[in-house]
ROVOFI-758167 format. One record per atom (N, C-alpha, C, CB): x, y, z; residue number from 1. Coordinates in steps of 0.1 Angstrom, whole numbers, m for minus. Glycine has a CB too. Example, Ala and Ser with C-alpha at 12.3 -4.5 7.8 and 13.67 -1.06 7.14 Angstrom:
BEGIN
+-------+-------+-------+------+
:     u :     v :     w : resi :
+-------+-------+-------+------+
:   132 :   m57 :    78 :    1 :
:   123 :   m45 :    78 :    1 :
:   132 :   m33 :    78 :    1 :
:   113 :   m45 :    90 :    1 :
:   128 :   m22 :    71 :    2 :
:   137 :   m11 :    71 :    2 :
:   129 :     0 :    79 :    2 :
:   141 :    m6 :    57 :    2 :
+-------+-------+-------+------+
end
This chain:
BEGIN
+-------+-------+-------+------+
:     u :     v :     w : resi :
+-------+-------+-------+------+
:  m420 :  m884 :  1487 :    1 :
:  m420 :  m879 :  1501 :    1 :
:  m414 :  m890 :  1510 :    1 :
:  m435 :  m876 :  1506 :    1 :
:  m407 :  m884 :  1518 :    2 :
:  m401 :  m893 :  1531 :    2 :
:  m412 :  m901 :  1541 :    2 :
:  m394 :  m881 :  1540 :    2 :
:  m405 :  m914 :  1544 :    3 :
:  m417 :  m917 :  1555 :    3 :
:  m410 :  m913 :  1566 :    3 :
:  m423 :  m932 :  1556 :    3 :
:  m400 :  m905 :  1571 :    4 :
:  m398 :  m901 :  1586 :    4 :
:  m408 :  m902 :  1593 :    4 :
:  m394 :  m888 :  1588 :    4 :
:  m400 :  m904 :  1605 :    5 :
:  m410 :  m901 :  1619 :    5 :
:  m403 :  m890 :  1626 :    5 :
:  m411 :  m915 :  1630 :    5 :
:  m403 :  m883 :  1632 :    6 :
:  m399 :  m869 :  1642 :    6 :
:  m400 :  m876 :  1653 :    6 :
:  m409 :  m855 :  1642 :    6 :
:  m388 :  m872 :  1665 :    7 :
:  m387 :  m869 :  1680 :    7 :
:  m394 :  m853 :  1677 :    7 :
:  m369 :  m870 :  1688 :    7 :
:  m396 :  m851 :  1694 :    8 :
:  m405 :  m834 :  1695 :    8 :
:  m390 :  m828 :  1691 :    8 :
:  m414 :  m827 :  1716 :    8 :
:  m381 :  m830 :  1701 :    9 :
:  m372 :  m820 :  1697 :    9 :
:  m366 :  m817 :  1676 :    9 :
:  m358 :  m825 :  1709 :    9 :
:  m367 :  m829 :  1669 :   10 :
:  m367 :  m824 :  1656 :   10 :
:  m379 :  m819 :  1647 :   10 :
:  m361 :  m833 :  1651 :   10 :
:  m390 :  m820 :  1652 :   11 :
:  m401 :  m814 :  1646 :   11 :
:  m400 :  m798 :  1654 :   11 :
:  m415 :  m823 :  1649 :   11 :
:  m396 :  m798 :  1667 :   12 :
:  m397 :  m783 :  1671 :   12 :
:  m387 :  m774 :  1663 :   12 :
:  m394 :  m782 :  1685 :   12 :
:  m375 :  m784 :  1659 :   13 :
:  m365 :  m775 :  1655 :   13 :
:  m368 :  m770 :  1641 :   13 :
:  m350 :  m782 :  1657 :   13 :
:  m379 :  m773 :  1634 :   14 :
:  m380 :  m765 :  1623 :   14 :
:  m394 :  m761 :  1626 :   14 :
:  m378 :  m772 :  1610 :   14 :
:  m402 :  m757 :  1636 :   15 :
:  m407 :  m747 :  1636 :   15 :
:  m408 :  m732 :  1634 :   15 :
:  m408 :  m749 :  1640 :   15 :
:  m394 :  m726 :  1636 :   16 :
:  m386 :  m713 :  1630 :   16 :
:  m390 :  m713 :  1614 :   16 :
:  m367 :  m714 :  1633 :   16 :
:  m381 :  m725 :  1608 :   17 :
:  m387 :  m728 :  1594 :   17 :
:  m396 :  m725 :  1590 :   17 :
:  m388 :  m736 :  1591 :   17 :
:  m408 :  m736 :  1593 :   18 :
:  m417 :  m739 :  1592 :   18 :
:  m427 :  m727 :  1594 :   18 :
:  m419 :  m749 :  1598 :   18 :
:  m425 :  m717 :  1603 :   19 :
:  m431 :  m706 :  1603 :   19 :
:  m428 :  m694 :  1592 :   19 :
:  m429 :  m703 :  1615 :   19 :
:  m416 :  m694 :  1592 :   20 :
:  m410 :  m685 :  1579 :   20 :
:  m422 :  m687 :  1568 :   20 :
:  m392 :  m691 :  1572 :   20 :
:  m419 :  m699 :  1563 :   21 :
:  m420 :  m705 :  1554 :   21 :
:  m434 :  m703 :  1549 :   21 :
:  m415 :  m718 :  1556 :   21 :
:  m447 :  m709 :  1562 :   22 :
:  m460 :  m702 :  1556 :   22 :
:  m463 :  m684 :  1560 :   22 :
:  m473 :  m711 :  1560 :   22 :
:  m451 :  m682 :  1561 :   23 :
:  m455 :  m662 :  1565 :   23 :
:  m454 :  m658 :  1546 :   23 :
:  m435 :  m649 :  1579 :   23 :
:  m443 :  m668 :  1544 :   24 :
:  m442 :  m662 :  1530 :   24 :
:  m458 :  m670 :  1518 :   24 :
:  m422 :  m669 :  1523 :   24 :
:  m457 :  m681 :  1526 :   25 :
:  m463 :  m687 :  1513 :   25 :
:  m481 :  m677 :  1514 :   25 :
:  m465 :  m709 :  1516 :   25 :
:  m481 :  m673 :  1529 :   26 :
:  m493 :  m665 :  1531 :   26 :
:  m495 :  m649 :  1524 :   26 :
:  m494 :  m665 :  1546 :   26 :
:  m484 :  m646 :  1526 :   27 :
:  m482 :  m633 :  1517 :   27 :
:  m483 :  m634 :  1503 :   27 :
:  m468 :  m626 :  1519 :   27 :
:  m480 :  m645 :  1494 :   28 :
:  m481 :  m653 :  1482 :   28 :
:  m496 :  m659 :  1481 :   28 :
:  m470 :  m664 :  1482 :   28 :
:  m504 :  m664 :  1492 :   29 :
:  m515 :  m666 :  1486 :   29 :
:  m525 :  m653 :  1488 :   29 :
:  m520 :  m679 :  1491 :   29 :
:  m522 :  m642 :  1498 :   30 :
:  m530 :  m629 :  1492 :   30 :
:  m528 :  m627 :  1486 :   30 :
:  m531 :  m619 :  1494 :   30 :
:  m516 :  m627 :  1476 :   31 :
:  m517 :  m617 :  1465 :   31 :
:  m525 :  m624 :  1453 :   31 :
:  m501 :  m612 :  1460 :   31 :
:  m522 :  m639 :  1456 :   32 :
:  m537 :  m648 :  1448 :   32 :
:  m546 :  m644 :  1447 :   32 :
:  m543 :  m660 :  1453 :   32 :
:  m549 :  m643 :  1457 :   33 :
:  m565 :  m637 :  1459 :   33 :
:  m565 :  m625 :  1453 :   33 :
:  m570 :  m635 :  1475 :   33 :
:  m558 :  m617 :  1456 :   34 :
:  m559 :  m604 :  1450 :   34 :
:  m561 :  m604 :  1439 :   34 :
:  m549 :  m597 :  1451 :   34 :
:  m551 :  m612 :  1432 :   35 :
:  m550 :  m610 :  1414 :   35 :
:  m563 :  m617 :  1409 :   35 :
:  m535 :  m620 :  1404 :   35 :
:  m562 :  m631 :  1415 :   36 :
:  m577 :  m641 :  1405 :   36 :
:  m591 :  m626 :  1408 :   36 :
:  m585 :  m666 :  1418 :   36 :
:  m596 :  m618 :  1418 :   37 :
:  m604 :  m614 :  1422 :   37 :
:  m598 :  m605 :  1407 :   37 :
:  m605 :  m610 :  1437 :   37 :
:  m591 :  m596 :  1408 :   38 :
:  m590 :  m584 :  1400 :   38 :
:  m587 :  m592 :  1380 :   38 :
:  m574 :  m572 :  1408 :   38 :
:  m589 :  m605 :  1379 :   39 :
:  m585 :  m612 :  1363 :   39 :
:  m607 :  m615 :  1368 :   39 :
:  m565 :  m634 :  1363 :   39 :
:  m608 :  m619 :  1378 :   40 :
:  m625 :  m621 :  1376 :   40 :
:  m631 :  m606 :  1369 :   40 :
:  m634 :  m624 :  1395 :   40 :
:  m626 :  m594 :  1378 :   41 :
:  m630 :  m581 :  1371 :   41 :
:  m627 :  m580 :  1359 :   41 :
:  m626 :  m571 :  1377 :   41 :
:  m618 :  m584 :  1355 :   42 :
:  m613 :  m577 :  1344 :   42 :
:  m619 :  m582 :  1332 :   42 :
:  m598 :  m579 :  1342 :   42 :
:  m623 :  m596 :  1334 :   43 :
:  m625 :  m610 :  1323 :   43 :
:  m647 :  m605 :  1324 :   43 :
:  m617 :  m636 :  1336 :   43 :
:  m652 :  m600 :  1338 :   44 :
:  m669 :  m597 :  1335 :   44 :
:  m665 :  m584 :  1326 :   44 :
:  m682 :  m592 :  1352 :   44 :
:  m659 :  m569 :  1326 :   45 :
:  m655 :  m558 :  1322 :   45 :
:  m656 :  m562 :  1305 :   45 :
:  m641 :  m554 :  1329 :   45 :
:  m642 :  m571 :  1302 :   46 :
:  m643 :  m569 :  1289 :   46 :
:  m654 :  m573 :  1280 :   46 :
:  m634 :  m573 :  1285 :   46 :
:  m650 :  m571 :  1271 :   47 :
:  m656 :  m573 :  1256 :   47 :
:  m655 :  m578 :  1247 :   47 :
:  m657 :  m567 :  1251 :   47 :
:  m657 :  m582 :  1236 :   48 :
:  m655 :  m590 :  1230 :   48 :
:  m648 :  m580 :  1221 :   48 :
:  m666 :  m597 :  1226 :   48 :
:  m647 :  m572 :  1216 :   49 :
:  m642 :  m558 :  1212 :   49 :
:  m632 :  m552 :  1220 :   49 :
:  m652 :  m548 :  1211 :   49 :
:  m623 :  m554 :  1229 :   50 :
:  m619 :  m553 :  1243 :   50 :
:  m608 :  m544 :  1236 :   50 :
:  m614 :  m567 :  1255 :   50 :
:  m604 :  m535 :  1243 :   51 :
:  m596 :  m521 :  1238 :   51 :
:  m580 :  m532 :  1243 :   51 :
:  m601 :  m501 :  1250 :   51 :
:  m569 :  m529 :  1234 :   52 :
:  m559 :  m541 :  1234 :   52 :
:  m553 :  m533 :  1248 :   52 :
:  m546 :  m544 :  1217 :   52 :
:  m553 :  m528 :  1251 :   53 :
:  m545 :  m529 :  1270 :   53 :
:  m556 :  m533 :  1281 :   53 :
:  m538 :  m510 :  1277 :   53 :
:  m566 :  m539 :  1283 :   54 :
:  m575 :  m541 :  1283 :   54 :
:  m567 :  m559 :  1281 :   54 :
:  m584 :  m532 :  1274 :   54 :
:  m570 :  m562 :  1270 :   55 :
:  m559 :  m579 :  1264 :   55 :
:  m548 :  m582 :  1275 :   55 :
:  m547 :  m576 :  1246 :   55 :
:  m545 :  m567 :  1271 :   56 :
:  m529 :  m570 :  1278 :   56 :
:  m525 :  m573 :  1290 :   56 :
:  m522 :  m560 :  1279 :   56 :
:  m536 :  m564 :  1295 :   57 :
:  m534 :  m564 :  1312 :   57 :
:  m542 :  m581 :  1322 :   57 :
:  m547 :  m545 :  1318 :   57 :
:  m554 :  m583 :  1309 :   58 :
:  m557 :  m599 :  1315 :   58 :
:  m548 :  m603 :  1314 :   58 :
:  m564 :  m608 :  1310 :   58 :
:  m539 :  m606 :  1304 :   59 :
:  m527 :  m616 :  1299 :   59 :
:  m517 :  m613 :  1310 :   59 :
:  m520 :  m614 :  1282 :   59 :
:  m510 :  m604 :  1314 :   60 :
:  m500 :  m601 :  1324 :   60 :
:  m509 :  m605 :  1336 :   60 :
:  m494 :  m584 :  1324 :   60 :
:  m521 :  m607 :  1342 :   61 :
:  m528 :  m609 :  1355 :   61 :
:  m530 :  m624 :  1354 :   61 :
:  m542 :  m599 :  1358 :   61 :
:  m536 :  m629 :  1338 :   62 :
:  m535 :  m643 :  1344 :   62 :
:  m521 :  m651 :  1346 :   62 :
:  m544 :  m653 :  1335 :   62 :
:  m510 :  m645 :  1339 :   63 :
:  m493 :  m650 :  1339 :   63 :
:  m492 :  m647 :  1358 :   63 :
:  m479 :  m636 :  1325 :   63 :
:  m495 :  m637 :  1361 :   64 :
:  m492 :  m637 :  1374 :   64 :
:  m498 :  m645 :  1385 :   64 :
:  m494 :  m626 :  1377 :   64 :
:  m516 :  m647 :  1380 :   65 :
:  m518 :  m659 :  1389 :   65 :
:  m510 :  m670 :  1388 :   65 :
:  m530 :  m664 :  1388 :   65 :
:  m506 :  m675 :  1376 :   66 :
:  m501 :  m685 :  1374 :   66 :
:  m484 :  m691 :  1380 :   66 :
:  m503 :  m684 :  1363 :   66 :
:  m478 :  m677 :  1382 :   67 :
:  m464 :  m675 :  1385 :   67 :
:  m467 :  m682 :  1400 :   67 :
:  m457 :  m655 :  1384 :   67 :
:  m480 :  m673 :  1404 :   68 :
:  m479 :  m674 :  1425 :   68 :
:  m486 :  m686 :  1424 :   68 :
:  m489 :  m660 :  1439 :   68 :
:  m494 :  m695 :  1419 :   69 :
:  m500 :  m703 :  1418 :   69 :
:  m489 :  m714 :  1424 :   69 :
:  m507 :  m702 :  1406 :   69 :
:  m477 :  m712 :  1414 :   70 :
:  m465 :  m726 :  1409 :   70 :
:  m454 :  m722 :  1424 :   70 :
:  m453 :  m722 :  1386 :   70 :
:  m456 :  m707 :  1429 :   71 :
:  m444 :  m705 :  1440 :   71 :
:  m456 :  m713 :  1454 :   71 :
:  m437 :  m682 :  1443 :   71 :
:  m466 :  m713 :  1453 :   72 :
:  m473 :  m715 :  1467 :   72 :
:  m468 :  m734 :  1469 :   72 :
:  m494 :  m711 :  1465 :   72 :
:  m474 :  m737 :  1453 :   73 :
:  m470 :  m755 :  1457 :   73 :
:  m458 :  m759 :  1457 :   73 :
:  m475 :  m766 :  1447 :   73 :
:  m448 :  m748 :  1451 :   74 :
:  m433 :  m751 :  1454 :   74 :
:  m434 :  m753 :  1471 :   74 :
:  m421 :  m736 :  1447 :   74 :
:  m439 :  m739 :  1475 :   75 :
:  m435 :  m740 :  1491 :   75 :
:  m441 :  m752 :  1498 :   75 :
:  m441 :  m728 :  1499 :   75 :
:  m455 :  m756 :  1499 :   76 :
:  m458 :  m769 :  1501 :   76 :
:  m448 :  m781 :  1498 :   76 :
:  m469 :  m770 :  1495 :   76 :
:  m446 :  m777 :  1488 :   77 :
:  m437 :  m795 :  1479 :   77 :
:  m422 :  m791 :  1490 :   77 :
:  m430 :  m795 :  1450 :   77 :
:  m422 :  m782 :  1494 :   78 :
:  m409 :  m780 :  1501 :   78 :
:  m411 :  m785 :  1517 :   78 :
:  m404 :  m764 :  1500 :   78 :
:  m422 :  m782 :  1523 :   79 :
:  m424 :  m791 :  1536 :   79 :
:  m426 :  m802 :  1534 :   79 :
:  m434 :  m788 :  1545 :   79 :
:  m438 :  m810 :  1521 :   80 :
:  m441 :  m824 :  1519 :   80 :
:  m427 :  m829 :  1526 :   80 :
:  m444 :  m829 :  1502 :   80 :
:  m419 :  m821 :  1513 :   81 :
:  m401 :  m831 :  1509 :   81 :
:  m396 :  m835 :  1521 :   81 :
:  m386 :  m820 :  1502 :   81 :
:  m402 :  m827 :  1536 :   82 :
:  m391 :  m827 :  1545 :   82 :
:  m399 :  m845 :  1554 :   82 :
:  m389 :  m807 :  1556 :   82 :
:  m412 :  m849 :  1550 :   83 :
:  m416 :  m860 :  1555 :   83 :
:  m430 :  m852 :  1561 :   83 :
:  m404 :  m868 :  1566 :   83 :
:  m432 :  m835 :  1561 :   84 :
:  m439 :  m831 :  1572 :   84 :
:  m451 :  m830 :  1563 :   84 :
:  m434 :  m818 :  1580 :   84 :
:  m465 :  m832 :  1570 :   85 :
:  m482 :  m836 :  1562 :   85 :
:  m488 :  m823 :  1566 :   85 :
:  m493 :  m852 :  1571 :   85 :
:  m489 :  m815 :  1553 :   86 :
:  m496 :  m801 :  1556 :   86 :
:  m511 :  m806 :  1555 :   86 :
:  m492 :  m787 :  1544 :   86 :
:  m514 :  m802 :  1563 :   87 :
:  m532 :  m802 :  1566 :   87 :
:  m540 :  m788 :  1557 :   87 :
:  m536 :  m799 :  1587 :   87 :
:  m538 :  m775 :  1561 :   88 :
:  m543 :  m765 :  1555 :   88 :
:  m536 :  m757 :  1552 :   88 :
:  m551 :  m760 :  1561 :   88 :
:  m529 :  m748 :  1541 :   89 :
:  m523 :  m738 :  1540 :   89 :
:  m523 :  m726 :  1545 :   89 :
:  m522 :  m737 :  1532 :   89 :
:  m539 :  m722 :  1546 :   90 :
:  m540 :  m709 :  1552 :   90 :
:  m536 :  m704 :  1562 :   90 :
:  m548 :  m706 :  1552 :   90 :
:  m539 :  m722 :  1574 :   91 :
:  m537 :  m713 :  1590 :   91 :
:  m524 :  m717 :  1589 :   91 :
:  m546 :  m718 :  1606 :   91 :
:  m514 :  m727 :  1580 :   92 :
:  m506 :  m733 :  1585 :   92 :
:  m505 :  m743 :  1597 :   92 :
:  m501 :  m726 :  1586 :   92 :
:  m509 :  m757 :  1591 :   93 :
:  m518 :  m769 :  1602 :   93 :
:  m507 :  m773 :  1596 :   93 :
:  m536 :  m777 :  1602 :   93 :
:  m500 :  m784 :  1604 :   94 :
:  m491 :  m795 :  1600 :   94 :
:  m492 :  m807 :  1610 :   94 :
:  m475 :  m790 :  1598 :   94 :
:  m490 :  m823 :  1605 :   95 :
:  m488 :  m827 :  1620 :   95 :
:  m472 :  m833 :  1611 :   95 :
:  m503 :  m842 :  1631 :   95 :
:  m468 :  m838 :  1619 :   96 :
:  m451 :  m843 :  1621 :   96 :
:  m451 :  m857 :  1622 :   96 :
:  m442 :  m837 :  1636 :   96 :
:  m453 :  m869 :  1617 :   97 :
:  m455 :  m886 :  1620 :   97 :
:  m444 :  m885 :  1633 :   97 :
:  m449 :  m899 :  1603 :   97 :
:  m449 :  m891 :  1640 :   98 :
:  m440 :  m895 :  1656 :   98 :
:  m443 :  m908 :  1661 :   98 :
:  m446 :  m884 :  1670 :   98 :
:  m439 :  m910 :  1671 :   99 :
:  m440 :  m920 :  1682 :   99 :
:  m446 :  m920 :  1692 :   99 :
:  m432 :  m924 :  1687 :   99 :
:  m455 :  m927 :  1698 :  100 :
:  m458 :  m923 :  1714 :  100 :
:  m461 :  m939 :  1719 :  100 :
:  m474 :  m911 :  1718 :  100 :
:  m457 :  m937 :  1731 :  101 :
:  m460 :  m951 :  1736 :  101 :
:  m458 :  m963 :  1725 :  101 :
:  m475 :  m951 :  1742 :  101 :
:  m455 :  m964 :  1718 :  102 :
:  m446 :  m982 :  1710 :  102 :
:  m459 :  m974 :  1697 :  102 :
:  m451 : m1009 :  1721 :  102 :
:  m466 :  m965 :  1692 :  103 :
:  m476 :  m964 :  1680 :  103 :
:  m474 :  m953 :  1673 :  103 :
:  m490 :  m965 :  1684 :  103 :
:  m478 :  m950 :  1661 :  104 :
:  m474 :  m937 :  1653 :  104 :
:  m488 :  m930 :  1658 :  104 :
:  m470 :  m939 :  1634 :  104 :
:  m481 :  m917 :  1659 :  105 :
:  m490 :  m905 :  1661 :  105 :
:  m485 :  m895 :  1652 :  105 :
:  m491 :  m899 :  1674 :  105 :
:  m496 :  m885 :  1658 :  106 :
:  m490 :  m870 :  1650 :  106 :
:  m490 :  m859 :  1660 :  106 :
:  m501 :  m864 :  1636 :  106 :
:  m475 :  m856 :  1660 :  107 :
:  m474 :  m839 :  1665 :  107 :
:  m478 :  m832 :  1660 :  107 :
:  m463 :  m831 :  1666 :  107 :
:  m485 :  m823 :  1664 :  108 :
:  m494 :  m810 :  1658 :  108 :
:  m491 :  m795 :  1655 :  108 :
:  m504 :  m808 :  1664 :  108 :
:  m489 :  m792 :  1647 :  109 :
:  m480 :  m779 :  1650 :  109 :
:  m490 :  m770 :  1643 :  109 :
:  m463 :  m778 :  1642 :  109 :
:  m496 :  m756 :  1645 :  110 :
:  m506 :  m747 :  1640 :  110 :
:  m497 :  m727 :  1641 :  110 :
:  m524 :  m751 :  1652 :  110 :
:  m495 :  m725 :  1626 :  111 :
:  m487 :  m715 :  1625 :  111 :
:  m489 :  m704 :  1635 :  111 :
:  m489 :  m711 :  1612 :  111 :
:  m477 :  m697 :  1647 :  112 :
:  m484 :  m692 :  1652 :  112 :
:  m480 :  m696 :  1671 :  112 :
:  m496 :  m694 :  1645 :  112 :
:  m480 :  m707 :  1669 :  113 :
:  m476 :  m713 :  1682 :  113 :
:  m462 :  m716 :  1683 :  113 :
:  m484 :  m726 :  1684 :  113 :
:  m455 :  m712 :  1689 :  114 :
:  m440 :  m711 :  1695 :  114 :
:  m432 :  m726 :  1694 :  114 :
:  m442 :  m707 :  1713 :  114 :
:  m440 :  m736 :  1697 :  115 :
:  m434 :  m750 :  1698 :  115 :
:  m448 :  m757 :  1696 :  115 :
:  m425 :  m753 :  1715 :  115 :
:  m438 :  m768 :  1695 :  116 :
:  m454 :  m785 :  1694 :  116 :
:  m454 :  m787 :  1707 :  116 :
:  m449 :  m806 :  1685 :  116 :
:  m471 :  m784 :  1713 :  117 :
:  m473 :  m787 :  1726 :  117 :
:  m483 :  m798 :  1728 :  117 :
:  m476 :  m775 :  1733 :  117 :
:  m485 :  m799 :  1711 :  118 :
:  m500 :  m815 :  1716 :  118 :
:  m497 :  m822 :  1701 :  118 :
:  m526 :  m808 :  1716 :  118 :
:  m504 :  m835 :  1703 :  119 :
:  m507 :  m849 :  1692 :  119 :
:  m518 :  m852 :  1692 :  119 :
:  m499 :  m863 :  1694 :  119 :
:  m519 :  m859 :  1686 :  120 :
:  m534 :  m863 :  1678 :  120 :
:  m529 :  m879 :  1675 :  120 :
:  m539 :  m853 :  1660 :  120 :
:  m542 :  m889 :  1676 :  121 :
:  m543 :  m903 :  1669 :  121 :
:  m536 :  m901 :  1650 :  121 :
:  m562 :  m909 :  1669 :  121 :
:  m534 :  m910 :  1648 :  122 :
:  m533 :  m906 :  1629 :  122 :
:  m549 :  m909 :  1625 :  122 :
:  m519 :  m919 :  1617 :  122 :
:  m556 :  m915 :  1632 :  123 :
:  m571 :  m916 :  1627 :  123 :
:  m583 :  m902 :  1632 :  123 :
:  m576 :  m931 :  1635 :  123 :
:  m574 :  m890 :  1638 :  124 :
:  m580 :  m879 :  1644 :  124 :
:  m572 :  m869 :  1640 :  124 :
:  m581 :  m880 :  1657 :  124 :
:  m585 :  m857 :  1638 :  125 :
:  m572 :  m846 :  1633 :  125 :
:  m569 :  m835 :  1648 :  125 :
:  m581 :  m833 :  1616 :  125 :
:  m577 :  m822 :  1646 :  126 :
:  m574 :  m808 :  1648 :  126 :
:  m581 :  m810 :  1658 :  126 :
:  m578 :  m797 :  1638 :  126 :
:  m594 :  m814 :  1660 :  127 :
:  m599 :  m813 :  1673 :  127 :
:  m597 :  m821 :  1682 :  127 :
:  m610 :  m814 :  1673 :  127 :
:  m591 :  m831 :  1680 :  128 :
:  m587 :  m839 :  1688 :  128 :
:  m572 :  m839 :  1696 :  128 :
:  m589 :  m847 :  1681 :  128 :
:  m566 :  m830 :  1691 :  129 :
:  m556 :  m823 :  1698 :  129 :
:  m555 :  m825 :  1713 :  129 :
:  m557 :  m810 :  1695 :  129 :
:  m546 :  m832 :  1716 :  130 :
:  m540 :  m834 :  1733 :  130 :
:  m530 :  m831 :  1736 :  130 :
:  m540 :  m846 :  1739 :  130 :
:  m528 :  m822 :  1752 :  131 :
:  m513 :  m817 :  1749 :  131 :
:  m506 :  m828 :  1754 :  131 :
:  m508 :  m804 :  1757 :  131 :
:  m488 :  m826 :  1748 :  132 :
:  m479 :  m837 :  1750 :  132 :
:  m476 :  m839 :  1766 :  132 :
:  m465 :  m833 :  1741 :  132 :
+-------+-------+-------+------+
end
């Protein structure tokens, strides 16, 4: 990972990105959920005797958790790469390492919001949010 630091205006400019980016990774972790829920059904259902499509269909459901599993941390390892510190995946939390007054901070960016309008200490997260 990069140690960048961000001006607002280059952390804003990949917000567009950055929003794409967890619309997809969020559509990719429902269908997580979807599948591990329906490989949990499948895996109490069978049997030890399990009729072979029954086999089959676990084996194709856990390959698929596993497929979205490897595309979700690609997408993450793809913001890490850019220097940017994902906080939560689900809401899409990020802060951006910055400057303020001569000290590093963090821009805060939360999927959903148009632009970076607040920072935080690097010793404070989410709640602590102050606008810029």
């Amino acid at each position: 990972m990069e140690n960048d630091q961000f001006t607002l205006d280059e952390a804003n400019g990949l917000v567009p990105w950055l929003e794409e980016t967890f619309q997809r990774l969020e559509l990719g972790r429902q269908e997580y959920v979807s599948l591990q829920e329906r490989l949990k059904n499948l895996l109490q259902e069978s049997t030890g005797d399990a009729p072979s499509n029954d086999v089959e269909e676990i084996t194709e459901t856990k390959a698929s958790v596993a497929r979205l599993a490897r595309q979700i941390e690609d997408g993450v390892e793809e913001i890490l790469d850019r220097g940017i510190i994902v906080r939560t995946v689900d809401t899409g939390l990020v802060d951006f390492p910055s400057q303020r007054e001569g000290r590093e901070v963090y821009l805060c960016w939360i999927r959903g919001e148009e632009r970076i309008d607040f920072w935080h200490e690097t010793d404070h997260g989410f709640a602590h949010r102050q606008p810029l």
